[in-house]
MIKOLMAR-86095 format. One record per residue: residue number from 1; residue in three letters; x, y, z of N, C-alpha, C in turn. Coordinates in Angstrom, 1 decimal. Example, Ala and Ser with C-alpha at 12.3 -4.5 7.8 and 13.67 -1.06 7.14 Angstrom:
# residues 2
    k    r     npx     npy     npz    capx    capy    capz     cpx     cpy     cpz
    1  ALA    13.2    -5.7     7.8    12.3    -4.5     7.8    13.2    -3.3     7.8
    2  SER    12.8    -2.2     7.1    13.7    -1.1     7.1    12.9     0.0     7.9
This chain:
# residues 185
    k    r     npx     npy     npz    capx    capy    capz     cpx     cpy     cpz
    1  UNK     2.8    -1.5   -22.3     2.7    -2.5   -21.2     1.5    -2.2   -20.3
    2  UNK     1.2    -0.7   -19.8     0.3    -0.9   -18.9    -1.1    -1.3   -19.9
    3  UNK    -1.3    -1.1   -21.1    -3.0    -2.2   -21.5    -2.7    -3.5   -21.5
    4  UNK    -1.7    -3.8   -21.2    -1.6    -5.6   -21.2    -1.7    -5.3   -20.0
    5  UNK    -1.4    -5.3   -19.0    -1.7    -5.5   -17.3    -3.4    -5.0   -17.3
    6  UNK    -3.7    -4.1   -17.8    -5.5    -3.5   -17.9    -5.6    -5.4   -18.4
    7  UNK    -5.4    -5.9   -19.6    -6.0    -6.8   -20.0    -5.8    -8.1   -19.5
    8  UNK    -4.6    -8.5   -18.7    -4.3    -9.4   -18.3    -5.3    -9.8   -16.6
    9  UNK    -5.2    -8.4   -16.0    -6.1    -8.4   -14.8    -7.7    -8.6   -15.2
   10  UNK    -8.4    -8.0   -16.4    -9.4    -8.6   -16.7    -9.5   -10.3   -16.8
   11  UNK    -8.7   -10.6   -17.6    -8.4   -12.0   -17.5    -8.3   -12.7   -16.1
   12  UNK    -7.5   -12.5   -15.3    -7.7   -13.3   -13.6    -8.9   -12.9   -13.1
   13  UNK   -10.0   -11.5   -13.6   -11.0   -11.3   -12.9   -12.0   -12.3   -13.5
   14  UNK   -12.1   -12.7   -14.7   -12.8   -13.9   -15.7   -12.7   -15.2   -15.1
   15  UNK   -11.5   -15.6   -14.0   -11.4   -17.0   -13.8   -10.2   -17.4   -14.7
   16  UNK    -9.3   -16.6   -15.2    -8.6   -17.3   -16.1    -7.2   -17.5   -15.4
   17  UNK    -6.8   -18.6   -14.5    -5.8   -18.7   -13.5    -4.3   -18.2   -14.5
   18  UNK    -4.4   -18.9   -15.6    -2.7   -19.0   -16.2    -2.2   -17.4   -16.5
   19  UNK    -3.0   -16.6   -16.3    -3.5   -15.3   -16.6    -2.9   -14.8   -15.3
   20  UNK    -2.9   -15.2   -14.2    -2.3   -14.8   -12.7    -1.0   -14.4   -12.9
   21  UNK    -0.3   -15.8   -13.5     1.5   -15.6   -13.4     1.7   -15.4   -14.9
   22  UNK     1.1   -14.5   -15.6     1.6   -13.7   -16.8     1.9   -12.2   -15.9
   23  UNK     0.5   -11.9   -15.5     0.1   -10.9   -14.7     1.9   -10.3   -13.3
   24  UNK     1.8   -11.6   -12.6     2.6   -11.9   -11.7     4.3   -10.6   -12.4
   25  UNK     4.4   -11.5   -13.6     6.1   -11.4   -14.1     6.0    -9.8   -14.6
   26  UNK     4.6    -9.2   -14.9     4.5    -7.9   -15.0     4.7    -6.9   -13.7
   27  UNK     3.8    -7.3   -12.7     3.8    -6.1   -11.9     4.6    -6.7   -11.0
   28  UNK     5.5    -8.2   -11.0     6.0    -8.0    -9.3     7.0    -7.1    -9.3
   29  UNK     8.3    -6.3   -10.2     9.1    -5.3    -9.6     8.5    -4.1    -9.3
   30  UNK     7.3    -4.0   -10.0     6.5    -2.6    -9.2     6.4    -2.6    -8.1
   31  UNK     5.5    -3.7    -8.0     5.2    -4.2    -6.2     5.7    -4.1    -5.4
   32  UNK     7.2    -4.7    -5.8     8.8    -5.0    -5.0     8.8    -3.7    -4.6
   33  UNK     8.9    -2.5    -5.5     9.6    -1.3    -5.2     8.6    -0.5    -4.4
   34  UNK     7.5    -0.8    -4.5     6.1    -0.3    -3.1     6.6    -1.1    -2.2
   35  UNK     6.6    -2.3    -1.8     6.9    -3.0    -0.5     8.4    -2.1    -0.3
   36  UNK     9.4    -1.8    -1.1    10.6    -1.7    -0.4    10.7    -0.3     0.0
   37  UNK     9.7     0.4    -0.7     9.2     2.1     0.3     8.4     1.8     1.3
   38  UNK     7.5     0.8     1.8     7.1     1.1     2.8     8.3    -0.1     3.8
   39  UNK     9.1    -1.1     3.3     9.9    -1.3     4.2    11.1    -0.3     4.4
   40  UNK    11.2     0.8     4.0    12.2     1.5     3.8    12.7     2.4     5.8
   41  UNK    13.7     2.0     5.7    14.4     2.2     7.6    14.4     1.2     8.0
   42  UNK    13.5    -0.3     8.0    13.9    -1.6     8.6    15.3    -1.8     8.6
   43  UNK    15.0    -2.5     9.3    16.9    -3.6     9.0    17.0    -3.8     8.1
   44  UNK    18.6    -3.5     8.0    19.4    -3.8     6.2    19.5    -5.2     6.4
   45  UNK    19.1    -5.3     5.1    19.9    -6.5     4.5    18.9    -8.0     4.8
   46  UNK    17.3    -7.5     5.1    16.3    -8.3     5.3    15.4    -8.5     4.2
   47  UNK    16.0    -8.4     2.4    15.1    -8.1     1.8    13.9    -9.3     1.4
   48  UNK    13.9   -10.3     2.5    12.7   -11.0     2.3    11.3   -10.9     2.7
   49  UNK    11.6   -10.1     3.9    10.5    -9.0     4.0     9.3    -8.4     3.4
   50  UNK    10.3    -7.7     2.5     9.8    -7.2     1.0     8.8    -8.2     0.2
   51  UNK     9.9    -8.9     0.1     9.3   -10.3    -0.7     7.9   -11.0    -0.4
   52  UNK     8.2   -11.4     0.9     6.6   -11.5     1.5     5.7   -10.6     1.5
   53  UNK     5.8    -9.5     2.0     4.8    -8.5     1.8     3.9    -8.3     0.4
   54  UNK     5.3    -8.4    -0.4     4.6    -8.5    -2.1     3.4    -9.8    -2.6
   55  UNK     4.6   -11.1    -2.2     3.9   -12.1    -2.5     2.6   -12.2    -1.9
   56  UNK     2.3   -11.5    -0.2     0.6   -12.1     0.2    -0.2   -10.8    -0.5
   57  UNK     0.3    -9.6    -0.8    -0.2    -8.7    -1.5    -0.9    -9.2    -2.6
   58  UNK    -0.1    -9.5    -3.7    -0.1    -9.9    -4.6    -1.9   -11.2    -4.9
   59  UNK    -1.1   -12.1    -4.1    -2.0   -13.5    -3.7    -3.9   -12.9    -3.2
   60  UNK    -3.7   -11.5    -2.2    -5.2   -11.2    -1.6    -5.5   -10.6    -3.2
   61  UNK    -5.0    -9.8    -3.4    -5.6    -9.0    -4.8    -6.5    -9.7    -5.7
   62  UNK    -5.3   -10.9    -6.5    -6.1   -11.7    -7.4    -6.7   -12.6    -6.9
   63  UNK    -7.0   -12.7    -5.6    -8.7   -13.6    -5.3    -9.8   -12.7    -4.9
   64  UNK    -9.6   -11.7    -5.2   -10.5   -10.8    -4.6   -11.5   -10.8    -5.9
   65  UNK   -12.7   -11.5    -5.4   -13.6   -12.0    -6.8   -14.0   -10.9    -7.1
   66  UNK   -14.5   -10.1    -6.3   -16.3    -9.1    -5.9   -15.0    -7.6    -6.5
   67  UNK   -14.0    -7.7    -6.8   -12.9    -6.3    -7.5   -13.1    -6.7    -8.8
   68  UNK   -13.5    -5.2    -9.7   -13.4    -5.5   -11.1   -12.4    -4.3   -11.5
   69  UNK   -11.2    -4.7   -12.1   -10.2    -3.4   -11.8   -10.1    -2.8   -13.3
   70  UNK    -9.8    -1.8   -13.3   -10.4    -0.6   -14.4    -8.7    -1.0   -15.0
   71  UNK    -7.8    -0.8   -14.0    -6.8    -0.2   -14.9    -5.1    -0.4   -13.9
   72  UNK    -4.7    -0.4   -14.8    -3.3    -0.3   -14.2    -2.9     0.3   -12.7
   73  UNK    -3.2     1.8   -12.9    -2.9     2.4   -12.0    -4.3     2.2   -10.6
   74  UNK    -5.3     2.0   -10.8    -6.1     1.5    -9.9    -5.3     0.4    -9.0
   75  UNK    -5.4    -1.2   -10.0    -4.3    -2.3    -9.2    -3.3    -1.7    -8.7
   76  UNK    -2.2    -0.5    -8.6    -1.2    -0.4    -7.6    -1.6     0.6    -6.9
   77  UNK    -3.0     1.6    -6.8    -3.2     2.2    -5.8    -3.5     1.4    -4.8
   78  UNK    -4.6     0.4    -5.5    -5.1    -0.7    -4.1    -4.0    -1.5    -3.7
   79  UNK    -2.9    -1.9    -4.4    -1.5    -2.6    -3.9    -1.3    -1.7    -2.6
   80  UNK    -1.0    -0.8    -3.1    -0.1     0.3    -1.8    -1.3     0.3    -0.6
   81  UNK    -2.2     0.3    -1.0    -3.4     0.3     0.7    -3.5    -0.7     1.0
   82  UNK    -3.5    -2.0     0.2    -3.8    -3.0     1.0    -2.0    -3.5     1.8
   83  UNK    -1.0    -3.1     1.1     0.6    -3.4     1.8     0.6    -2.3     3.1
   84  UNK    -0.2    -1.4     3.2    -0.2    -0.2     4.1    -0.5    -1.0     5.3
   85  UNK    -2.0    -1.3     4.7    -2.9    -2.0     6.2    -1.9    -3.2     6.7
   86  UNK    -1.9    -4.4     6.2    -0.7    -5.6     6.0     0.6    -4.9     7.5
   87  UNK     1.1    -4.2     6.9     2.1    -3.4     7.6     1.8    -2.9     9.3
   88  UNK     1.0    -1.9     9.0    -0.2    -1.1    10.1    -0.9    -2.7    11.2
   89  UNK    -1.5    -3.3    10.6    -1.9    -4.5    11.6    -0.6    -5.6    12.1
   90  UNK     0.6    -5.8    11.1     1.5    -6.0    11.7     2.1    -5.3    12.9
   91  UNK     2.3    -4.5    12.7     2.8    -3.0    13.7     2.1    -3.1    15.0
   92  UNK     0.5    -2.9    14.5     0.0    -3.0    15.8     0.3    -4.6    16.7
   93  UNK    -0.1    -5.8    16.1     0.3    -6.5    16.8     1.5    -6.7    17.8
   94  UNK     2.7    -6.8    17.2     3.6    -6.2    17.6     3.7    -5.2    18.9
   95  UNK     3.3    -3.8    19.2     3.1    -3.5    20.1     2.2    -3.9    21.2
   96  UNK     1.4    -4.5    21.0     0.5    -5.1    21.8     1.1    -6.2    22.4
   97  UNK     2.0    -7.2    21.8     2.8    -8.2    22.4     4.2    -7.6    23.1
   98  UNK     4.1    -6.5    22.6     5.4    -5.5    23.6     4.9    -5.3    24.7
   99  UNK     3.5    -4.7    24.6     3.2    -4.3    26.0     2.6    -5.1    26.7
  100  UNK     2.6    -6.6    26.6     1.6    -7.7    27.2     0.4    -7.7    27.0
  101  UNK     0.2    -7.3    25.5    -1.4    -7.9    25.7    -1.6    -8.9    24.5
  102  UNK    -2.4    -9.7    24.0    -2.3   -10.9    23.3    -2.0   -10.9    21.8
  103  UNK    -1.0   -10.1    22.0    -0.6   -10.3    20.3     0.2   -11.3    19.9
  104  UNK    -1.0   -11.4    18.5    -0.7   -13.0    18.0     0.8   -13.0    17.2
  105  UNK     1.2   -13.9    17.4     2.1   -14.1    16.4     1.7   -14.4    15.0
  106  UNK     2.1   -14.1    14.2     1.8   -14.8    12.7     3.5   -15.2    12.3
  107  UNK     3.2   -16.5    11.4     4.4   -16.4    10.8     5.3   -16.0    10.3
  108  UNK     4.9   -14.6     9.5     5.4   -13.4     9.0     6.3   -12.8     9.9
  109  UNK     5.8   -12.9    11.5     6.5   -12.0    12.3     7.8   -11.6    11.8
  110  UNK     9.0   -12.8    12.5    10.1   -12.9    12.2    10.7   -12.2    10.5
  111  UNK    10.2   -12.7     9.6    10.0   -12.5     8.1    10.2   -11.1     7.7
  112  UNK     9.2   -10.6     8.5     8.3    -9.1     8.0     9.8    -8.4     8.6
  113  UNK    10.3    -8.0    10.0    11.2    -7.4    10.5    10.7    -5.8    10.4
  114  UNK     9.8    -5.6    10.9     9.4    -4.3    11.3    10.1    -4.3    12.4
  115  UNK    10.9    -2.7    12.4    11.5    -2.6    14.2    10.3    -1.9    14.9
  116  UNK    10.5    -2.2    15.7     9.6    -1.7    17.0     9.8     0.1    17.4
  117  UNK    11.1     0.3    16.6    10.5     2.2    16.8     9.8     2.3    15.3
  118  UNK     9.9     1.8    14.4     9.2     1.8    13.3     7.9     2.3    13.0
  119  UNK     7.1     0.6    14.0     5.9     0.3    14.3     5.1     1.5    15.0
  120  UNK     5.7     2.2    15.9     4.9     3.6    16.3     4.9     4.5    15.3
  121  UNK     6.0     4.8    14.6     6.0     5.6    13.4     4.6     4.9    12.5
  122  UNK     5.0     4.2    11.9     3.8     3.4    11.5     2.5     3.6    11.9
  123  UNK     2.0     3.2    13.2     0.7     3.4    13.7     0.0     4.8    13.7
  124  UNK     1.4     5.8    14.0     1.0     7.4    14.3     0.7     7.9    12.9
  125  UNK     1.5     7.2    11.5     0.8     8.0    10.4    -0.4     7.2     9.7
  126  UNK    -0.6     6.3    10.2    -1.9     5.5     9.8    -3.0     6.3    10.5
  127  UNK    -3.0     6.4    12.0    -4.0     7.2    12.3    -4.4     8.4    12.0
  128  UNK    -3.4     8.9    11.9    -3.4    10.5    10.9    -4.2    10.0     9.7
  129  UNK    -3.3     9.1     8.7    -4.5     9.3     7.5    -5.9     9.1     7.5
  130  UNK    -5.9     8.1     9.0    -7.4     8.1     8.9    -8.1     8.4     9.4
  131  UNK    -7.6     9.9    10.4    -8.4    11.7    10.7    -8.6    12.5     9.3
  132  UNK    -7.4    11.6     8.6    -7.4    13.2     6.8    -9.0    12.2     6.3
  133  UNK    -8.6    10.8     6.3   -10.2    10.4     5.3   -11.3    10.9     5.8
  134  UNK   -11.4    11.5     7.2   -12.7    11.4     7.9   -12.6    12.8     7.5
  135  UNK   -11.7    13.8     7.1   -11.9    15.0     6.6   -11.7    15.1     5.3
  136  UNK   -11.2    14.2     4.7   -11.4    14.7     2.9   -10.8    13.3     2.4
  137  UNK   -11.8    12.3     2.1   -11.4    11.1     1.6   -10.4    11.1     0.4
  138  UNK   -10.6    12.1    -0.8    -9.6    11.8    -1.7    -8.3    12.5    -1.3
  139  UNK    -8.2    13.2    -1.0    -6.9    14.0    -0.2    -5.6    12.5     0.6
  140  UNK    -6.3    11.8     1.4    -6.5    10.4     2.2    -5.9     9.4     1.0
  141  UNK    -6.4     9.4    -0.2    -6.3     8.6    -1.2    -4.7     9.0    -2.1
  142  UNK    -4.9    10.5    -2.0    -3.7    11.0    -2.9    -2.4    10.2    -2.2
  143  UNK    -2.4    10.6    -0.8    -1.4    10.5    -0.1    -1.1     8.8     0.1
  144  UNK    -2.1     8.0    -0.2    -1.4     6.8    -0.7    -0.8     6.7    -1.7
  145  UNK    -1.1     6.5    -2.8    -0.8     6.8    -4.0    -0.3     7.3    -4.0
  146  UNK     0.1     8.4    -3.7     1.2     9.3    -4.3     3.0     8.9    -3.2
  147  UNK     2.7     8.6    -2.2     3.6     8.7    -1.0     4.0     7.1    -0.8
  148  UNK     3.1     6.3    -1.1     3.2     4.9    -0.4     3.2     4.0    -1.9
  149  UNK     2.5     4.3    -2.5     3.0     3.6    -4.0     3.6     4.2    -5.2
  150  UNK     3.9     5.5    -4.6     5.1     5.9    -5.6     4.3     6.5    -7.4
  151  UNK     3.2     6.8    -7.4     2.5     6.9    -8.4     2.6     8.3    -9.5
  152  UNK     2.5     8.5   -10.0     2.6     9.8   -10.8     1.3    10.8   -10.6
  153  UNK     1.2    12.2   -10.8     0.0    12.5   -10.9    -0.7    12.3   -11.8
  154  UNK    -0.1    12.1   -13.1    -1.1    11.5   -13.8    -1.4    10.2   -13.5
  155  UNK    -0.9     9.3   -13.3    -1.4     7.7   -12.9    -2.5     8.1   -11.5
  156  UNK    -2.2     9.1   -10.6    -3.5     9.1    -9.6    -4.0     9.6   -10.0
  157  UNK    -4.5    10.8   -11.0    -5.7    11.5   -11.9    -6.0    10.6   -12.8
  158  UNK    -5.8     9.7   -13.3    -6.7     8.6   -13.9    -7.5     7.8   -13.1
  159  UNK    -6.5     7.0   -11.9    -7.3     6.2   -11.0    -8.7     7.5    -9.9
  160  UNK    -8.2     8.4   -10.1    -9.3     8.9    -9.1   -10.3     9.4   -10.0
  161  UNK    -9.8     9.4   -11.5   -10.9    10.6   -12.0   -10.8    12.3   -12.2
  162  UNK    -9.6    12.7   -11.6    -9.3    14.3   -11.9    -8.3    14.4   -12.4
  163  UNK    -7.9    16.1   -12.5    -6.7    16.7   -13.3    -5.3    16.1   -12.7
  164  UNK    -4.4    16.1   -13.3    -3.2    15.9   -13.1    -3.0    17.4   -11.9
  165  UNK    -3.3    18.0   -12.4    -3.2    19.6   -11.8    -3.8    19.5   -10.6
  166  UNK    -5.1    18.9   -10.4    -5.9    18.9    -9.4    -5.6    17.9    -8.0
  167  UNK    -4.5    16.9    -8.8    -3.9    16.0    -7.9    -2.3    17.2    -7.0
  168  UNK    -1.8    17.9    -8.1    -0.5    18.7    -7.0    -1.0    19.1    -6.5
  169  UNK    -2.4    20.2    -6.4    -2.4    20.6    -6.0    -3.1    20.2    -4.2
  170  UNK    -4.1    18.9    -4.6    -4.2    18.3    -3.3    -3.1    17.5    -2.4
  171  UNK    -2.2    17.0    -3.2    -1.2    16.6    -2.8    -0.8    17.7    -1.8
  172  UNK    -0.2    18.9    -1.9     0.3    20.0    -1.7    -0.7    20.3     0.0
  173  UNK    -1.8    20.2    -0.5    -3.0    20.2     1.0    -2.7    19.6     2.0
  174  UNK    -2.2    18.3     1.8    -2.8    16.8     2.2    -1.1    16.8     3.2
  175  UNK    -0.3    16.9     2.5     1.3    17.0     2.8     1.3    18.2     4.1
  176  UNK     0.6    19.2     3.7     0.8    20.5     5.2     0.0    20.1     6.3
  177  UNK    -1.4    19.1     6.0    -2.1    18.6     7.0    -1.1    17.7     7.5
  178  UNK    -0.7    16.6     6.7    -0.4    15.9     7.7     0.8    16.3     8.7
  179  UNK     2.1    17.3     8.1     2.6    18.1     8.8     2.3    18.6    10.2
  180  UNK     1.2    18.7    10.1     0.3    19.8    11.5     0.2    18.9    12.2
  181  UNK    -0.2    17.4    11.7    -1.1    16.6    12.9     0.3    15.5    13.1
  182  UNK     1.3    15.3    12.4     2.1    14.8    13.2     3.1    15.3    14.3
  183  UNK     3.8    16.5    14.2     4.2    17.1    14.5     3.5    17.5    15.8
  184  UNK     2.5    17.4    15.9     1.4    17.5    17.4     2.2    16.4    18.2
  185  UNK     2.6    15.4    17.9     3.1    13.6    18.7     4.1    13.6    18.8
């Protein structure tokens, strides 16, 4: 299965639309199960949430012309960062309309159901990851992949390019940093 998703994603990157919703019936329970770890503590029993998050996920990806994706595990590392950010700019809005300042509503609002102690959780480890990129971009990258899309070390040693070995063992880094810098808040 994963060289038919390698082949099918070449196919939507060619222009070939019917190619989309083959693609679609492949990865959306992956996707589901990324969206339902990063909706994971919301309110029970919102699983449409999920659903959207997947669906505009889903929708940015395969229009993204100027992306030529290698591989299976690439398309769900970039799934999980772009559902991260999605999330993260939700969140922030959100507090910003908590504290009166002009946060927009989107339609999603309602939909998405991020709670509001969530959303600081949320913002505090988004900023952290992106003190770890400013100090070791692939470390930054593991900890997507590995934490937020649920990925194997071998699926992130393909998509990055190193050992399966070389991924525990950054993993293992990346996990005590961010330990230190949350735990500061």
């Amino acid at each position: 299965m994963p060289g038919e998703i390698t082949q099918l994603l070449a196919e939507v990157q060619g222009g070939d639309r019917s190619a989309e919703s083959r693609l679609a019936s492949l990865v959306y329970d992956e996707l589901h199960r990324l969206a339902d770890n990063y909706m994971h503590g919301e309110r029970p029993g919102q699983t449409i949430q999920a659903t959207i998050l997947v669906h505009d996920a889903f929708l940015r990806l395969v229009d993204q012309e100027e992306r030529s994706w290698q591989n299976r595990s690439q398309f769900f590392a970039t799934a999980a960062v772009l559902m991260r950010r999605m999330l993260i700019d939700h969140a922030r809005r959100r507090n910003a309309a908590k504290r009166g300042g002009p946060g927009l509503k989107l339609p999603l609002d309602e939909a998405m159901g991020v709670s509001d102690d969530h959303c600081e959780e949320l913002i505090a480890l988004d900023e952290a990851l992106t003190r770890l990129s400013e100090w070791d971009p692939r470390l930054s990258r593991i900890v997507e992949m590995r934490f937020f899309a649920g990925l194997t070390e071998e699926e992130i040693g393909e998509a990055l390019g190193i050992s399966p070995r070389t991924v525990k063992r950054d993993w293992q880094v990346a996990r005590a940093w961010l330990h230190g810098e949350l735990s500061h808040n």
